[in-house]
DSSP file (Angstrom, degrees, kcal/mol; ACC not computed):
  #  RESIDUE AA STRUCTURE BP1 BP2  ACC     N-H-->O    O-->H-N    N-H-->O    O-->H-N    TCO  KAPPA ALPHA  PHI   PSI    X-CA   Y-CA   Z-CA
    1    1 A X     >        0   0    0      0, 0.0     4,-2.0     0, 0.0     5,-0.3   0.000 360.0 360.0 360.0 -43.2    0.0    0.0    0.0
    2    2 A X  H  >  +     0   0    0      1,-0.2     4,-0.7     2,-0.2    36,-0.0   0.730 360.0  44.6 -50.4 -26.4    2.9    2.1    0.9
    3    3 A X  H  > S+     0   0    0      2,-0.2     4,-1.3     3,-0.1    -1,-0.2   0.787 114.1  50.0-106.1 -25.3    4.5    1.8   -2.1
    4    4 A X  H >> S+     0   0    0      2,-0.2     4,-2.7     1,-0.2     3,-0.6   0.986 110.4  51.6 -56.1 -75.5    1.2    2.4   -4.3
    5    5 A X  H >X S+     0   0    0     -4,-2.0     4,-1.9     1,-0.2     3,-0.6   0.861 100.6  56.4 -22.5 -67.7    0.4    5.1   -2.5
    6    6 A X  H >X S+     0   0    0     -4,-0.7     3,-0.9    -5,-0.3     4,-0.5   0.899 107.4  59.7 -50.0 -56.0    4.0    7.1   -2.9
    7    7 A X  H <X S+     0   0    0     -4,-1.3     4,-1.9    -3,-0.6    -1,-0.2   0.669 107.5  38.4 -64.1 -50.6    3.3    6.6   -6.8
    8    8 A X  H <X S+     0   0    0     -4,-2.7     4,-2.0    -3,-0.6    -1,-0.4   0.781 117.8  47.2 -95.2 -17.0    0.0    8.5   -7.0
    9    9 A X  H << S+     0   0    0     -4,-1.9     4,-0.3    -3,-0.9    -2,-0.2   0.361 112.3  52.9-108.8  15.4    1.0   11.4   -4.5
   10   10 A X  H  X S+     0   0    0     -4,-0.5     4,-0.6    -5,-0.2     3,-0.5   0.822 120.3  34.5 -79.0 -59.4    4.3   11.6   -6.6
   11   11 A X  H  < S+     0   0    0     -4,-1.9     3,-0.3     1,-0.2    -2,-0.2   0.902 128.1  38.1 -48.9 -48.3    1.8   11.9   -9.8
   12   12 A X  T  <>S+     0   0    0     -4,-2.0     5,-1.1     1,-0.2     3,-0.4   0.459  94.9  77.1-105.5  -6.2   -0.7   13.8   -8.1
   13   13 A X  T  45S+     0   0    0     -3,-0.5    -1,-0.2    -4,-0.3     5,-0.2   0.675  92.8  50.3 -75.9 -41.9    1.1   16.2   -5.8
   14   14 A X  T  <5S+     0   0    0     -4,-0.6    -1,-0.2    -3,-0.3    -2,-0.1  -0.031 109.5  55.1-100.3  39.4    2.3   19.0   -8.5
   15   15 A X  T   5S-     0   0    0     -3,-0.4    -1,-0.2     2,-0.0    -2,-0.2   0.422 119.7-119.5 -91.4 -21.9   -1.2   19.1   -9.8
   16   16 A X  T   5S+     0   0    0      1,-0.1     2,-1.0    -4,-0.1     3,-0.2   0.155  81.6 113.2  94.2   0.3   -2.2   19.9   -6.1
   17   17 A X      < +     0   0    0     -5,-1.1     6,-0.1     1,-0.1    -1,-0.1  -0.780  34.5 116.1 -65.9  70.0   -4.5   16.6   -5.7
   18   18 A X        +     0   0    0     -2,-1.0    -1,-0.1    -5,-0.2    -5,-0.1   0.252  36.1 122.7-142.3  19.9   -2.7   14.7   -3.2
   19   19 A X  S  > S-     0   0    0     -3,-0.2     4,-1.2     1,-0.1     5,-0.2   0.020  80.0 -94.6 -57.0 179.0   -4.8   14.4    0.1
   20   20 A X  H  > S+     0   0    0      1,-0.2     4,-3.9     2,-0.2     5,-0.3   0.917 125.6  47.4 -56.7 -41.1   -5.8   11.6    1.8
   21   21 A X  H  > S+     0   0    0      2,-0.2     4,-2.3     3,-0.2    -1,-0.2   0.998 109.4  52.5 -57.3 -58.2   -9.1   11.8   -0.2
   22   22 A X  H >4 S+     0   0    0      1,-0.2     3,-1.2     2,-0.2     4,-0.4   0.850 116.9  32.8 -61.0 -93.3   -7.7   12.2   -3.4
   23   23 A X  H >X S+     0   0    0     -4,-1.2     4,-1.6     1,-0.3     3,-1.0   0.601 110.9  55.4 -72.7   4.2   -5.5    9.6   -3.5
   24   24 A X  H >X>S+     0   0    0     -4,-3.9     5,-1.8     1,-0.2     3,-1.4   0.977 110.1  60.2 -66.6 -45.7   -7.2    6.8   -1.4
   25   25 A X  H <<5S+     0   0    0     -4,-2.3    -1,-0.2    -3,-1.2    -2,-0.2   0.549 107.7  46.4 -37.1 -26.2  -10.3    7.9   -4.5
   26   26 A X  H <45S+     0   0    0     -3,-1.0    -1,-0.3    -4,-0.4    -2,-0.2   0.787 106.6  53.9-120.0 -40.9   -7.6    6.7   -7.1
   27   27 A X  H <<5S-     0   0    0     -4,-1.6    -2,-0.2    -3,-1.4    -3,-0.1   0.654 116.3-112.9 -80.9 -24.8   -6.6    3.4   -5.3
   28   28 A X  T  <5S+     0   0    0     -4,-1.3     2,-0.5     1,-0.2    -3,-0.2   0.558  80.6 118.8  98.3  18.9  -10.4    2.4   -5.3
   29   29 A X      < -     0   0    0     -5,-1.8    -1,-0.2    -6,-0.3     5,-0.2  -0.895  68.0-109.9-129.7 155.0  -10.4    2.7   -1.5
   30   30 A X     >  -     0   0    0     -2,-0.5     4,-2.0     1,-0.1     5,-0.3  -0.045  35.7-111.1 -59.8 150.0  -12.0    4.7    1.2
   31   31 A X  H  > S+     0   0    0      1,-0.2     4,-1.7     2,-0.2    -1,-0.1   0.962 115.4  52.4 -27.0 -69.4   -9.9    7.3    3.2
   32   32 A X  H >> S+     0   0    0      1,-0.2     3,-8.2     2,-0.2     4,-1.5   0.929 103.9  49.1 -37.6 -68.0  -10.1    5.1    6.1
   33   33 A X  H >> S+     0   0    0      1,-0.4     4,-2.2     2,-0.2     3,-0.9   0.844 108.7  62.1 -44.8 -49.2   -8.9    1.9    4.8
   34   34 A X  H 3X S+     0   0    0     -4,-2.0     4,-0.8     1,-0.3    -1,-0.4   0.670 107.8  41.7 -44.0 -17.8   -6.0    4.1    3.4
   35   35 A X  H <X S+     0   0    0     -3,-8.2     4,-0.6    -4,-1.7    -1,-0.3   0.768 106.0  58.8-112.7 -15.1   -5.2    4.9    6.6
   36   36 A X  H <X S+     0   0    0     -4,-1.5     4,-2.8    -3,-0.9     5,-0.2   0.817 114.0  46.5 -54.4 -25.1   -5.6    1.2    8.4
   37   37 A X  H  X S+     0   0    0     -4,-2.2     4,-1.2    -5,-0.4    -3,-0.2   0.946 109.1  56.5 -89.2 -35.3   -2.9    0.0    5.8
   38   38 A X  H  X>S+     0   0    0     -4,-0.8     5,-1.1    -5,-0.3     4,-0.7   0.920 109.6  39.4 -34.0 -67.7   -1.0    2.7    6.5
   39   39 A X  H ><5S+     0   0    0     -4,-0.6     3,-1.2    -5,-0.3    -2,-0.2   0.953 101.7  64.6 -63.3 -41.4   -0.7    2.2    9.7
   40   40 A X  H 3<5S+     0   0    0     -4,-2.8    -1,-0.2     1,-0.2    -2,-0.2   0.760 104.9  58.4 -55.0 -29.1   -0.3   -1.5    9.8
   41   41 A X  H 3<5S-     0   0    0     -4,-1.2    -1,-0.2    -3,-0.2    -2,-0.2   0.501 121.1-102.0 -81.4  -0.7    3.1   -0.5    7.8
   42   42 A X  T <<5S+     0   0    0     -3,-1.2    -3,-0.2    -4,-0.7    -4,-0.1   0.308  89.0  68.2 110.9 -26.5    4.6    1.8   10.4
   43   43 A X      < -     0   0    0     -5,-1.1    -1,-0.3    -6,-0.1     2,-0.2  -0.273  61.3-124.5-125.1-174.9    3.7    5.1    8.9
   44   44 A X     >  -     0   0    0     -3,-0.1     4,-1.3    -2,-0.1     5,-0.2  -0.779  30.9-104.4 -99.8-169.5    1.0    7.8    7.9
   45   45 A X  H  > S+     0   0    0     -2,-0.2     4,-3.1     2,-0.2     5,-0.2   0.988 120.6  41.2 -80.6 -43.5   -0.4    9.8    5.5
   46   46 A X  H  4 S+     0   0    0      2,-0.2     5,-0.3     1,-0.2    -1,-0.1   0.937 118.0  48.4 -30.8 -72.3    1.1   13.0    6.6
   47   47 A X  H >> S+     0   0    0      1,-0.2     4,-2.4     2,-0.2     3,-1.7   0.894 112.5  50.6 -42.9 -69.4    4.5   11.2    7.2
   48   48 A X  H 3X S+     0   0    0     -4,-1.3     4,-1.4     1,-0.3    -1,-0.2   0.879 115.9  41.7 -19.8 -63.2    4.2    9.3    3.4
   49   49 A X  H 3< S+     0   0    0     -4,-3.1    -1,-0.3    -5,-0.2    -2,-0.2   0.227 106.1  62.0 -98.2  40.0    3.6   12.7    1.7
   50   50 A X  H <> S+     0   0    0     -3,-1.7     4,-2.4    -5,-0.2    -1,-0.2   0.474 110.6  44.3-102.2 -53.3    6.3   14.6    3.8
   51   51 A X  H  X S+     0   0    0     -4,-2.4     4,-1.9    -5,-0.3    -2,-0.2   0.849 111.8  50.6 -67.8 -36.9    8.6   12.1    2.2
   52   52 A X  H  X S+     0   0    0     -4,-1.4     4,-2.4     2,-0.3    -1,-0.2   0.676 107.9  47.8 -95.1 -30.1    7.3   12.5   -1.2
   53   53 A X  H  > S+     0   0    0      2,-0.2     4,-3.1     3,-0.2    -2,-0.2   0.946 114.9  53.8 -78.5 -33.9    7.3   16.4   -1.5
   54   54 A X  H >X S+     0   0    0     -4,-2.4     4,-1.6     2,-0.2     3,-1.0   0.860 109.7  47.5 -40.2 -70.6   11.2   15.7   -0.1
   55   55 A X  H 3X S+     0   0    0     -4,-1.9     4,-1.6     1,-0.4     3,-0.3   0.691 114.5  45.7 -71.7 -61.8   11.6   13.3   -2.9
   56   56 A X  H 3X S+     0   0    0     -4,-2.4     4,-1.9     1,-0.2    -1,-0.4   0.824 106.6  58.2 -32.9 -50.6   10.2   15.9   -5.4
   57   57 A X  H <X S+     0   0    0     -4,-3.1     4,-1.5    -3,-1.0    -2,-0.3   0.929 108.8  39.7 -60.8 -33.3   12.0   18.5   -4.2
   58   58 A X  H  X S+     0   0    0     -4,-1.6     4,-3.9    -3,-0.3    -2,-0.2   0.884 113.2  59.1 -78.1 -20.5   15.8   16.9   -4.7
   59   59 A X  H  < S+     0   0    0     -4,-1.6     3,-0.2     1,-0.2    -3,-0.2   1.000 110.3  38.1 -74.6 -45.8   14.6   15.5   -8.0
   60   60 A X  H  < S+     0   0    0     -4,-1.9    -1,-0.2     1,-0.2    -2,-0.2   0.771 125.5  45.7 -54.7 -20.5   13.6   19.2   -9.5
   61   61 A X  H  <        0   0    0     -4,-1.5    -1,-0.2    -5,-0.3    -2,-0.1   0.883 360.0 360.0 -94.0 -22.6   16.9   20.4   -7.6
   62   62 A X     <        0   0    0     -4,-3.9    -1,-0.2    -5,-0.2    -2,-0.1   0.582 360.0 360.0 -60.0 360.0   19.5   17.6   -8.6
């Protein structure tokens, strides 16, 4: 889920889509469930797209 997830709020983030809603809507699951699987992996959604604007930012800066 984790790794799905990183994928669409990598796509969906410099469109400005990239809540919880929006992508759990794109995985074909509700918000919650996005955030039981989340959690069963160690992490959150916050944490997850914290990581992902990082990860976007060094690729536009490298």
């Amino acid at each position: 889920m984790k790794r799905r997830s990183t994928r669409l709020r990598f796509s969906l983030l410099p469109r400005g889509f990239a809540g919880v809603d929006d992508v759990a809507k794109k995985l074909g699951i509700s918000k919650r469930t996005l955030q039981r699987n989340l959690k069963a992996e160690a992490t959150n959604f916050q944490q997850q797209l914290n990581e992902t604007r990082e990860m976007l930012a060094k690729k536009l800066f490298t």
